[in-house]
N, CA, C and O atoms as a Maestro MAE file, in Angstrom:
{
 s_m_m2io_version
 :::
 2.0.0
}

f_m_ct {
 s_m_title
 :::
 protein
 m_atom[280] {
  # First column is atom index #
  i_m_mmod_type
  r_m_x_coord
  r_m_y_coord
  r_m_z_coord
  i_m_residue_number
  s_m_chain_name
  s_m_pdb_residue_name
  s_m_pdb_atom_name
  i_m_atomic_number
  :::
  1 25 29.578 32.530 7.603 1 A "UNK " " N  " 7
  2 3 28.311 32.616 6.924 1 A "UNK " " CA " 6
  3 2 28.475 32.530 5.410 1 A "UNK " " C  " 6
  4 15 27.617 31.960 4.736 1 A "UNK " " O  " 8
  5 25 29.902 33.259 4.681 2 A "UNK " " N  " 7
  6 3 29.916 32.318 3.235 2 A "UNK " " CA " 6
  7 2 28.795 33.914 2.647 2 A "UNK " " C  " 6
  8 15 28.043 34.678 3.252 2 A "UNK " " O  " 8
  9 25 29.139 33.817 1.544 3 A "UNK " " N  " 7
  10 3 28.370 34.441 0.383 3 A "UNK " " CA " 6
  11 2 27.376 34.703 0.599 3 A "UNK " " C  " 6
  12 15 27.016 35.866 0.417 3 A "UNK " " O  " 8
  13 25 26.552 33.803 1.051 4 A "UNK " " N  " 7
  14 3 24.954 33.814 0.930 4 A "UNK " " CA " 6
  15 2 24.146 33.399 2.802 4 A "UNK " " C  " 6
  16 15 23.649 32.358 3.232 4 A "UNK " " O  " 8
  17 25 24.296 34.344 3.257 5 A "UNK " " N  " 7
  18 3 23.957 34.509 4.317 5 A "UNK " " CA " 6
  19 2 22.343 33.421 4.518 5 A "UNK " " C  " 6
  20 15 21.844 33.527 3.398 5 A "UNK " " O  " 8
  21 25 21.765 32.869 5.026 6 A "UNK " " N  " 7
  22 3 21.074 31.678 5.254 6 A "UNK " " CA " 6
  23 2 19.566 32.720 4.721 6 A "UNK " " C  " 6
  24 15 18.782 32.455 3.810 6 A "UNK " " O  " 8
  25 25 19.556 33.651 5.444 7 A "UNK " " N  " 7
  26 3 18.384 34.692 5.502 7 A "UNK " " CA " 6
  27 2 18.398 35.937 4.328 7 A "UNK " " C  " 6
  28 15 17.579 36.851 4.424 7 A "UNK " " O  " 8
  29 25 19.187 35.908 3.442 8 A "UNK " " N  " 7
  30 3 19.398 36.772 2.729 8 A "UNK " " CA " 6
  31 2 20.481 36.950 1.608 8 A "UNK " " C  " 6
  32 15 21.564 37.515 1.759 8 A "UNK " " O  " 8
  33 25 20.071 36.454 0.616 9 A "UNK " " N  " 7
  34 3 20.772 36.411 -0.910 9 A "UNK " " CA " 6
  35 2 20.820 37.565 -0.955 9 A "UNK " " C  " 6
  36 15 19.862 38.313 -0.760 9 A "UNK " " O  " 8
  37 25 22.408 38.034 -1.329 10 A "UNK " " N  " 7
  38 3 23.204 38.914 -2.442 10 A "UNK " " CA " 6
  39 2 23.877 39.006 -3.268 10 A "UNK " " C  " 6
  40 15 24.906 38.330 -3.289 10 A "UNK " " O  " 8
  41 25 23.553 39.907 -4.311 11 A "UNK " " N  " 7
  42 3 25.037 39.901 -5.574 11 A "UNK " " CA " 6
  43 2 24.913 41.294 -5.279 11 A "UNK " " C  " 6
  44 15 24.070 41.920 -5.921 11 A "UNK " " O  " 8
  45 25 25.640 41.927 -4.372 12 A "UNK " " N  " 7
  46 3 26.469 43.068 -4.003 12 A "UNK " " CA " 6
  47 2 27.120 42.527 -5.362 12 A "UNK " " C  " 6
  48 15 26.583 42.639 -6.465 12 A "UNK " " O  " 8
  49 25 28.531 41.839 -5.081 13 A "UNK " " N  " 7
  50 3 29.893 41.744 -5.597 13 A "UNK " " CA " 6
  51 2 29.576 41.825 -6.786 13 A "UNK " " C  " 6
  52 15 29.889 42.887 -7.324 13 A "UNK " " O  " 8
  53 25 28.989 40.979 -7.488 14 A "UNK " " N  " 7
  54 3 28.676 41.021 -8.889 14 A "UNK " " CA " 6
  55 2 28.428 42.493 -9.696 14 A "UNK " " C  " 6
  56 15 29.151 42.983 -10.564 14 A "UNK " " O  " 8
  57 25 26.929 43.142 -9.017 15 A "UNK " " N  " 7
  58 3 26.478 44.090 -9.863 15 A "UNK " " CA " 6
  59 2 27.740 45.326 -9.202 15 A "UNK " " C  " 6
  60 15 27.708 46.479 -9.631 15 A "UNK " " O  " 8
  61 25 28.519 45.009 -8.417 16 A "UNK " " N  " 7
  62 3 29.479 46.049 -8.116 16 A "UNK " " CA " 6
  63 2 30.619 46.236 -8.956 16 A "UNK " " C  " 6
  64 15 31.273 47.273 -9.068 16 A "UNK " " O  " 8
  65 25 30.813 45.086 -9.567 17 A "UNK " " N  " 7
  66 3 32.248 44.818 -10.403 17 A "UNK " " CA " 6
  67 2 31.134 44.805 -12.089 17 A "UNK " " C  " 6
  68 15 31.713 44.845 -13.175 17 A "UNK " " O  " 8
  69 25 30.007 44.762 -12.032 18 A "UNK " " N  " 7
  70 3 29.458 44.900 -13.576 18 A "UNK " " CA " 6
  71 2 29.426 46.725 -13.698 18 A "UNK " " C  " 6
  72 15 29.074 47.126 -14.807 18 A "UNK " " O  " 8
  73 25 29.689 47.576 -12.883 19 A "UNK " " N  " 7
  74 3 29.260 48.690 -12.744 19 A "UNK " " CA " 6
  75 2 31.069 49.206 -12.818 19 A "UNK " " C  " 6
  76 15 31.471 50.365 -12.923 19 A "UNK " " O  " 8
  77 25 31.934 47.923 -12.722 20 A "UNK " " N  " 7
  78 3 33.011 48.887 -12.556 20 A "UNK " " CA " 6
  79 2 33.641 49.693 -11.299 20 A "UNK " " C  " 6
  80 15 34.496 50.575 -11.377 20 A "UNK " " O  " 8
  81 25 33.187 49.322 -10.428 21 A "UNK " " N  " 7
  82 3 33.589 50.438 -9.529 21 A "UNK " " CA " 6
  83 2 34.696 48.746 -7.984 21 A "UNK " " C  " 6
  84 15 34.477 47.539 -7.882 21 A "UNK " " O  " 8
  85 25 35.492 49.466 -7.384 22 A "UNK " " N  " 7
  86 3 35.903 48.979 -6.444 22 A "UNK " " CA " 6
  87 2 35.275 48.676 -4.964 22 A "UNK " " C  " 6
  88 15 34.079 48.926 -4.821 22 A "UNK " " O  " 8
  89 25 35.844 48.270 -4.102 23 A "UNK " " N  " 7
  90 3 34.582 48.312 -2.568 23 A "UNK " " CA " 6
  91 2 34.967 49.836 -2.289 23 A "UNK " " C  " 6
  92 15 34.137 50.583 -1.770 23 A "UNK " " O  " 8
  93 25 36.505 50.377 -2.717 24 A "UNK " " N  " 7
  94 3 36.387 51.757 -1.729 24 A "UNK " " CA " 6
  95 2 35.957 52.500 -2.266 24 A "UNK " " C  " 6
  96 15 35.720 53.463 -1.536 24 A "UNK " " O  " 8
  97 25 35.518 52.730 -3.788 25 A "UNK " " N  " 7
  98 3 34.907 53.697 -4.668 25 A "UNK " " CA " 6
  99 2 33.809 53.552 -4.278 25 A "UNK " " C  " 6
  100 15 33.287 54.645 -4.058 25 A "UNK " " O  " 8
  101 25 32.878 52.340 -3.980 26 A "UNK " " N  " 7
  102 3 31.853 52.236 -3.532 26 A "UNK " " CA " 6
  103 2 31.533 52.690 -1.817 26 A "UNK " " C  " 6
  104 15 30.605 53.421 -1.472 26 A "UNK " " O  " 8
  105 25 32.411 52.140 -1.012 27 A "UNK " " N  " 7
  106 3 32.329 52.998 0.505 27 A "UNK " " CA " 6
  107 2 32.542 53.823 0.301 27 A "UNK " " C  " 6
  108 15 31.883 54.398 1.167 27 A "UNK " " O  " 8
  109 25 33.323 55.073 -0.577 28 A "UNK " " N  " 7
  110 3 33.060 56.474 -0.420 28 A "UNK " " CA " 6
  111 2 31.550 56.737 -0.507 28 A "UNK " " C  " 6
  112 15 30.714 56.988 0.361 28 A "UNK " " O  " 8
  113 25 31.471 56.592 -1.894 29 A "UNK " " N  " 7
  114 3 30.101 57.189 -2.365 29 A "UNK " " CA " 6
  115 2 28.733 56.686 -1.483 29 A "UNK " " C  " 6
  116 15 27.698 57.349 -1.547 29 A "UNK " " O  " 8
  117 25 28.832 55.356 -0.591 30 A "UNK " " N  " 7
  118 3 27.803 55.187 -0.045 30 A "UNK " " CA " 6
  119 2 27.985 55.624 1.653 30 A "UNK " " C  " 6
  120 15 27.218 55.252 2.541 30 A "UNK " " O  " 8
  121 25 29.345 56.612 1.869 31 A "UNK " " N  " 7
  122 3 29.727 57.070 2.991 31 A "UNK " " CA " 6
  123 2 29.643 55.785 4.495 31 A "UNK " " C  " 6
  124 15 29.258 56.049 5.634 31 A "UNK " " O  " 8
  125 25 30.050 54.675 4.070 32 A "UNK " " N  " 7
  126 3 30.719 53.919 4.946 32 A "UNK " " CA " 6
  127 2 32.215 53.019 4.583 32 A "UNK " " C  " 6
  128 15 32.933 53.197 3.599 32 A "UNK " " O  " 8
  129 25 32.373 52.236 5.455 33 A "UNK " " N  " 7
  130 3 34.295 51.726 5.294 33 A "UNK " " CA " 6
  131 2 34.513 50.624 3.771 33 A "UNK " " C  " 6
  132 15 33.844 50.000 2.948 33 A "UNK " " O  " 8
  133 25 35.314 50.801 3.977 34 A "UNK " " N  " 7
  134 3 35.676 49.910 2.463 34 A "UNK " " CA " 6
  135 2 35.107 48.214 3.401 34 A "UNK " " C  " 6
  136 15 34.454 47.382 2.771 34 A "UNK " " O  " 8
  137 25 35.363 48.057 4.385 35 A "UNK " " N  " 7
  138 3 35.315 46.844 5.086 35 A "UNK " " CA " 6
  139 2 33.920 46.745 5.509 35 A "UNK " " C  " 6
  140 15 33.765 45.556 5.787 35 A "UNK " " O  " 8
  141 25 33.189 47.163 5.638 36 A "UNK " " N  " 7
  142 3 31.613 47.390 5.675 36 A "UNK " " CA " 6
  143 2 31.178 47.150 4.195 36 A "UNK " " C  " 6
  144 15 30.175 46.438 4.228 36 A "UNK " " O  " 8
  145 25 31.474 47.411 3.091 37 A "UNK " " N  " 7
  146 3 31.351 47.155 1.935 37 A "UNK " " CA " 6
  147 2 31.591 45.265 1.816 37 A "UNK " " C  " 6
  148 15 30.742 44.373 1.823 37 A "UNK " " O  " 8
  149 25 32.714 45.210 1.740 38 A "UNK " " N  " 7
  150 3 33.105 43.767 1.819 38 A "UNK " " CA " 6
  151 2 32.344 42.889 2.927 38 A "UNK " " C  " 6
  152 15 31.668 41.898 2.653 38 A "UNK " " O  " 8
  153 25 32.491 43.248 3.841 39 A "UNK " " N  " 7
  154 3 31.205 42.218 5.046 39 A "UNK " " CA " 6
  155 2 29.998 41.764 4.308 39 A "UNK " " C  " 6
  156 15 29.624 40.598 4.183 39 A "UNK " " O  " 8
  157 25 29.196 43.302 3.630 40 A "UNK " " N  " 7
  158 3 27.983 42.852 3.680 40 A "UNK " " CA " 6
  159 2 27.963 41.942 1.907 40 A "UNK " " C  " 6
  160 15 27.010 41.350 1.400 40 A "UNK " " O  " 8
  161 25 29.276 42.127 1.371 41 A "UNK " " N  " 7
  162 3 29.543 41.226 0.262 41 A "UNK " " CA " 6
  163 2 29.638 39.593 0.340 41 A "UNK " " C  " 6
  164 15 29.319 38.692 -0.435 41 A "UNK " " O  " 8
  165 25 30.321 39.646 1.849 42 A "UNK " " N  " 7
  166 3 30.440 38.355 2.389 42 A "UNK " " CA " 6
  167 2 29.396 37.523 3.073 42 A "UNK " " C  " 6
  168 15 29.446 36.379 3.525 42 A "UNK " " O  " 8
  169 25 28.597 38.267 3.033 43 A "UNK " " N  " 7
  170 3 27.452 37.803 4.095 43 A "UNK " " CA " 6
  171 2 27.252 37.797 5.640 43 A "UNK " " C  " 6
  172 15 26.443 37.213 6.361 43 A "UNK " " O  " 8
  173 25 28.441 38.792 5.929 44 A "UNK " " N  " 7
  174 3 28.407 38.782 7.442 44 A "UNK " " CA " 6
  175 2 27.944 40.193 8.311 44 A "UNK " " C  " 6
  176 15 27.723 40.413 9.502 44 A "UNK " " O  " 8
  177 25 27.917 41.069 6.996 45 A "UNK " " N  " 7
  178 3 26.492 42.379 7.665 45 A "UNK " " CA " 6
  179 2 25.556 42.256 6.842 45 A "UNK " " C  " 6
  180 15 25.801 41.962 5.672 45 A "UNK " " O  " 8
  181 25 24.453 42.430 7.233 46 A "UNK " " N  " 7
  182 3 23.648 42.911 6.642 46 A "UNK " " CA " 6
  183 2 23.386 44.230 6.920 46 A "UNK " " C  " 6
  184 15 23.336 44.600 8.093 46 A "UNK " " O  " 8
  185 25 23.120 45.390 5.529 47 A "UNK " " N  " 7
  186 3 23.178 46.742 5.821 47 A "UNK " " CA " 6
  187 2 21.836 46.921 6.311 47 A "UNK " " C  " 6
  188 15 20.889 46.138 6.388 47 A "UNK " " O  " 8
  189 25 21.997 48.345 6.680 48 A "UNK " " N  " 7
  190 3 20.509 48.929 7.578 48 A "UNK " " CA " 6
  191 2 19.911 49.357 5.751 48 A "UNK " " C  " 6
  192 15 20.678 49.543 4.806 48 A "UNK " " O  " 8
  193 25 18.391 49.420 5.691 49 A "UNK " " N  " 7
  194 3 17.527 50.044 4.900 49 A "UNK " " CA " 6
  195 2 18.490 51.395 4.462 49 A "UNK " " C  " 6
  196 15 18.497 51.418 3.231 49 A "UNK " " O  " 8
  197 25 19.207 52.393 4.943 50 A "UNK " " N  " 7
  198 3 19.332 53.281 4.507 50 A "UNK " " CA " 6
  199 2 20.625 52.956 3.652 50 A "UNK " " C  " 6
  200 15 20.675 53.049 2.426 50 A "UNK " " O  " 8
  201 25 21.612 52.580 4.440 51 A "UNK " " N  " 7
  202 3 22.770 51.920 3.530 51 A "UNK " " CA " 6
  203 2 22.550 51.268 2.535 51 A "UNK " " C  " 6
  204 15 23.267 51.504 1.562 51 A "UNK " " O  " 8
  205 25 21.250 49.983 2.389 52 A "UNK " " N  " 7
  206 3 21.212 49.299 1.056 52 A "UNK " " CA " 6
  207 2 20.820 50.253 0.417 52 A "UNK " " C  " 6
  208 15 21.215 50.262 -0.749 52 A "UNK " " O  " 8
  209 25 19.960 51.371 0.831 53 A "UNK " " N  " 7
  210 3 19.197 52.505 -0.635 53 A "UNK " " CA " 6
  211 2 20.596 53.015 -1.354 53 A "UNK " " C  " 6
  212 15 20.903 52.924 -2.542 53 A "UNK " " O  " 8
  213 25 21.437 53.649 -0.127 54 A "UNK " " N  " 7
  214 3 22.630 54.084 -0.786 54 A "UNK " " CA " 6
  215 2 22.912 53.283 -1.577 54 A "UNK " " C  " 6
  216 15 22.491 53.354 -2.731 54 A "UNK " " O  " 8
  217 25 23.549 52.502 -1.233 55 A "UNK " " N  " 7
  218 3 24.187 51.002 -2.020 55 A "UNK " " CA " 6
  219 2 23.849 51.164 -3.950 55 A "UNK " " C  " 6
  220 15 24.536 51.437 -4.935 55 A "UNK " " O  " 8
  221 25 22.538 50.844 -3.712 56 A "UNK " " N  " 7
  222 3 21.976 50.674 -4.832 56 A "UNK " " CA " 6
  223 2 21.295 51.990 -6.126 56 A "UNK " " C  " 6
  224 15 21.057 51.894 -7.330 56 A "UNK " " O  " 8
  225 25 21.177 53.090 -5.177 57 A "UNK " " N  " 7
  226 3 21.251 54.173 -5.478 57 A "UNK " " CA " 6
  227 2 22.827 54.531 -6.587 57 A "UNK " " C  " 6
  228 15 22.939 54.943 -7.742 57 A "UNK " " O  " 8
  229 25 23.568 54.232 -5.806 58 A "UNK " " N  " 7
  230 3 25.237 54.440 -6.377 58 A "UNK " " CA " 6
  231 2 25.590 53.241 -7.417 58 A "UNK " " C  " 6
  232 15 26.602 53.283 -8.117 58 A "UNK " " O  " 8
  233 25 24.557 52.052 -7.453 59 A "UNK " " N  " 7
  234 3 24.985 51.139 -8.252 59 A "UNK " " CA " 6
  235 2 23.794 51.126 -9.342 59 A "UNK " " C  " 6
  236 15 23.861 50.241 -10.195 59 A "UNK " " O  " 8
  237 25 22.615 52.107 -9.394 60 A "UNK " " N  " 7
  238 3 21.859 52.982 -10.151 60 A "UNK " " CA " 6
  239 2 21.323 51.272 -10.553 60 A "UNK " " C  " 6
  240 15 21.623 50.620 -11.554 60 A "UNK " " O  " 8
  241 25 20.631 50.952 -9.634 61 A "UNK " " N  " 7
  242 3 19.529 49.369 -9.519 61 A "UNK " " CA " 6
  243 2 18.417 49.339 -8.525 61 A "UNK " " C  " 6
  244 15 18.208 50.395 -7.927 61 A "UNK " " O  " 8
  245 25 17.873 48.591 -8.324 62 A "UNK " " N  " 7
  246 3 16.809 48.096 -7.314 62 A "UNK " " CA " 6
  247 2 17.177 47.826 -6.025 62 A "UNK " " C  " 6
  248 15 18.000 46.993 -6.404 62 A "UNK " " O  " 8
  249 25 17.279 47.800 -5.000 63 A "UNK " " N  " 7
  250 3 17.597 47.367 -3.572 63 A "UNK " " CA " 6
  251 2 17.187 45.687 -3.853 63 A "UNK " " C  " 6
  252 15 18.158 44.935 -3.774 63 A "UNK " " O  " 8
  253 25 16.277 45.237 -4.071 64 A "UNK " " N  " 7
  254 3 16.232 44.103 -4.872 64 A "UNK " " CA " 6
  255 2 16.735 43.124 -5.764 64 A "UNK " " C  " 6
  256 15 16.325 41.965 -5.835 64 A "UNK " " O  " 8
  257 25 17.780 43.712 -6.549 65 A "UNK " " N  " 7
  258 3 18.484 43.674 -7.552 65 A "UNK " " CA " 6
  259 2 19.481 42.627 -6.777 65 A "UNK " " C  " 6
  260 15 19.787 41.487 -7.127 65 A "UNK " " O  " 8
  261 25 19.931 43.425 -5.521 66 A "UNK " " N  " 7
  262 3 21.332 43.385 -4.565 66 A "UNK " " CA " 6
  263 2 21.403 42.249 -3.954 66 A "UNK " " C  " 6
  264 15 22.269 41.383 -4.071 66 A "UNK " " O  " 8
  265 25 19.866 42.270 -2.865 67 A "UNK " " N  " 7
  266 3 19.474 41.430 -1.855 67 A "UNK " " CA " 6
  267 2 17.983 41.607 -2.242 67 A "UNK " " C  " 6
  268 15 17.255 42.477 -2.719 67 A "UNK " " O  " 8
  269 25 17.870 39.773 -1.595 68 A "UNK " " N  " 7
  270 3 16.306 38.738 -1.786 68 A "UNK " " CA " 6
  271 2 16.514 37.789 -1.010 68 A "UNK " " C  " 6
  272 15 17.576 37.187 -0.853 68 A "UNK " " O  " 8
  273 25 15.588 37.625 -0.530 69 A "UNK " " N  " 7
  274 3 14.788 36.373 0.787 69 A "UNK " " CA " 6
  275 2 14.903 35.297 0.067 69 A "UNK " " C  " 6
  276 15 14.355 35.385 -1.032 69 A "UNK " " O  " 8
  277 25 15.458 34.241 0.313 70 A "UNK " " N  " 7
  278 3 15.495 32.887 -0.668 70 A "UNK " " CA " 6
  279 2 14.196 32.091 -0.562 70 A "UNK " " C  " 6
  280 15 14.049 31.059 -1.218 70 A "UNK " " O  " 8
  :::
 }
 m_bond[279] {
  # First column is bond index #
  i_m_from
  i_m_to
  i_m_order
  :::
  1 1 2 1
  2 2 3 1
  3 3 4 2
  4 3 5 1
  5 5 6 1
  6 6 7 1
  7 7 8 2
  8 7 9 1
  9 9 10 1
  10 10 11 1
  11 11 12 2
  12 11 13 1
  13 13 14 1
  14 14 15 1
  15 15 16 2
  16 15 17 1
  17 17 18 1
  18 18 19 1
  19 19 20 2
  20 19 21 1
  21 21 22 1
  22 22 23 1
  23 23 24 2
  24 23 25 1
  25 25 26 1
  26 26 27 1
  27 27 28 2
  28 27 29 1
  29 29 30 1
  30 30 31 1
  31 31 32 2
  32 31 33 1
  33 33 34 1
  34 34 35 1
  35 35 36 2
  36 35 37 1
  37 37 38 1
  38 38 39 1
  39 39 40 2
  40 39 41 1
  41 41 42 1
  42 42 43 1
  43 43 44 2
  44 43 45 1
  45 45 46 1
  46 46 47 1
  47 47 48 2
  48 47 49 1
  49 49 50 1
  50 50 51 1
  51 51 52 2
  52 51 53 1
  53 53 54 1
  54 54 55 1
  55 55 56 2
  56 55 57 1
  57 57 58 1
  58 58 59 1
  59 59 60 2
  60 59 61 1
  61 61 62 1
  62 62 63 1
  63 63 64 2
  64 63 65 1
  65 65 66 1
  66 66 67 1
  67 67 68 2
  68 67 69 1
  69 69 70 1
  70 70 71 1
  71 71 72 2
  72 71 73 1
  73 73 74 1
  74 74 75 1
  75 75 76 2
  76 75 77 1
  77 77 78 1
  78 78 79 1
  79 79 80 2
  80 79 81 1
  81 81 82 1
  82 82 83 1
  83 83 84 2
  84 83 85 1
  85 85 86 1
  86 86 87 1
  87 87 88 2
  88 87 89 1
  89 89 90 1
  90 90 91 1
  91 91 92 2
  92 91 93 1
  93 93 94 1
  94 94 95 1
  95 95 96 2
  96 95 97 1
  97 97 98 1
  98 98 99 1
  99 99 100 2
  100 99 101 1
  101 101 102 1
  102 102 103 1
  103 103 104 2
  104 103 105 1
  105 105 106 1
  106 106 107 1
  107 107 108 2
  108 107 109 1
  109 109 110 1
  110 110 111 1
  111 111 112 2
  112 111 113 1
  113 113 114 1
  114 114 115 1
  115 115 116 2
  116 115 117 1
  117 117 118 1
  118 118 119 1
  119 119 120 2
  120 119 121 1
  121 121 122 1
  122 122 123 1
  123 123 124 2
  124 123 125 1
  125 125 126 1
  126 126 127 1
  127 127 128 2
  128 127 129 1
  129 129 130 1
  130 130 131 1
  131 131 132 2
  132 131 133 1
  133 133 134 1
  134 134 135 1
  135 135 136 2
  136 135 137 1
  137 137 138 1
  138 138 139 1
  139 139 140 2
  140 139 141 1
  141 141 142 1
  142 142 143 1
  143 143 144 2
  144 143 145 1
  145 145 146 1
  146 146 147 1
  147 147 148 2
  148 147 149 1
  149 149 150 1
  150 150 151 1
  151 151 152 2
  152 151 153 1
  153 153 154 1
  154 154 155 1
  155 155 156 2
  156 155 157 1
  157 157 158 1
  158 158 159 1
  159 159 160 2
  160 159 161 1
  161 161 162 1
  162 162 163 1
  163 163 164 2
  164 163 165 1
  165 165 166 1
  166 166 167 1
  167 167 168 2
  168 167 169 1
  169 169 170 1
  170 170 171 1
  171 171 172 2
  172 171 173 1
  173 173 174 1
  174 174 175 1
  175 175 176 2
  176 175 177 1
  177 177 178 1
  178 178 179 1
  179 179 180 2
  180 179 181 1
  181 181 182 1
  182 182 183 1
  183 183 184 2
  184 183 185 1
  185 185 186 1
  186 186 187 1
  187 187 188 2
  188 187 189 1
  189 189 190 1
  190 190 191 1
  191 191 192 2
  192 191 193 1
  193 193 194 1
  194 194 195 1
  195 195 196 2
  196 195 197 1
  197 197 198 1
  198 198 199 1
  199 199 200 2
  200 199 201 1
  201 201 202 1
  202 202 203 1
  203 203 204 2
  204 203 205 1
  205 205 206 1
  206 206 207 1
  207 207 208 2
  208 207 209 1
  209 209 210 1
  210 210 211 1
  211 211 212 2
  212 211 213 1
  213 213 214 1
  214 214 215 1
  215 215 216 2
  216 215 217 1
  217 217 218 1
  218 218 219 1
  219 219 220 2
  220 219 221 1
  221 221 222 1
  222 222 223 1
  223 223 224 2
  224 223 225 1
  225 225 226 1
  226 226 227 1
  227 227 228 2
  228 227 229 1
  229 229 230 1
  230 230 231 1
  231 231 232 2
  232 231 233 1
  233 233 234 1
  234 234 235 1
  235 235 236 2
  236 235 237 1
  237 237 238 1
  238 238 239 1
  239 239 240 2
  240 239 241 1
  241 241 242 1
  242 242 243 1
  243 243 244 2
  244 243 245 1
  245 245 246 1
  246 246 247 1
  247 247 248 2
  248 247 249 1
  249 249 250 1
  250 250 251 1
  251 251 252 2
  252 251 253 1
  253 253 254 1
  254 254 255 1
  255 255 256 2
  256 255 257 1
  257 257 258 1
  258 258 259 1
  259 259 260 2
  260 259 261 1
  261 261 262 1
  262 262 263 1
  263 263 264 2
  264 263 265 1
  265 265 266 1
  266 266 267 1
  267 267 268 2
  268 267 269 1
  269 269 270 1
  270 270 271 1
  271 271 272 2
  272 271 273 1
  273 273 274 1
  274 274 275 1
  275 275 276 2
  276 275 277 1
  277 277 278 1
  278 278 279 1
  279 279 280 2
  :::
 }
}
């Protein structure tokens, strides 16, 4: 699926590395795997509503910001 999943644009990776932080600094704080981090970077999860709040909560942005409907 590549970066950009057909159904759903993200810059996880981007605003994650503008914030400084790693995937496992980030799977701690959003209490899932460092590899769950990276998937949904890759485009091959998409997180549940509660995980992206985390997500973006910890990357102190919009859930929006992250992921958008092309």
């Amino acid at each position: 699926m590549g970066k950009h999943h057909k159904k759903l644009l993200n810059s996880l990776e981007e605003n994650r590395k503008s914030v400084g932080l790693t995937q496992q600094e980030l799977s701690v704080a959003a209490e899932v795997s460092r590899k769950s981090i990276n998937a949904i970077e890759n485009g091959i999860y998409i997180p549940s509503t509660v995980l992206a709040l985390k997500i973006a909560t910890t990357l102190n942005c919009k859930v929006e910001d992250l992921f958008k409907l092309p």
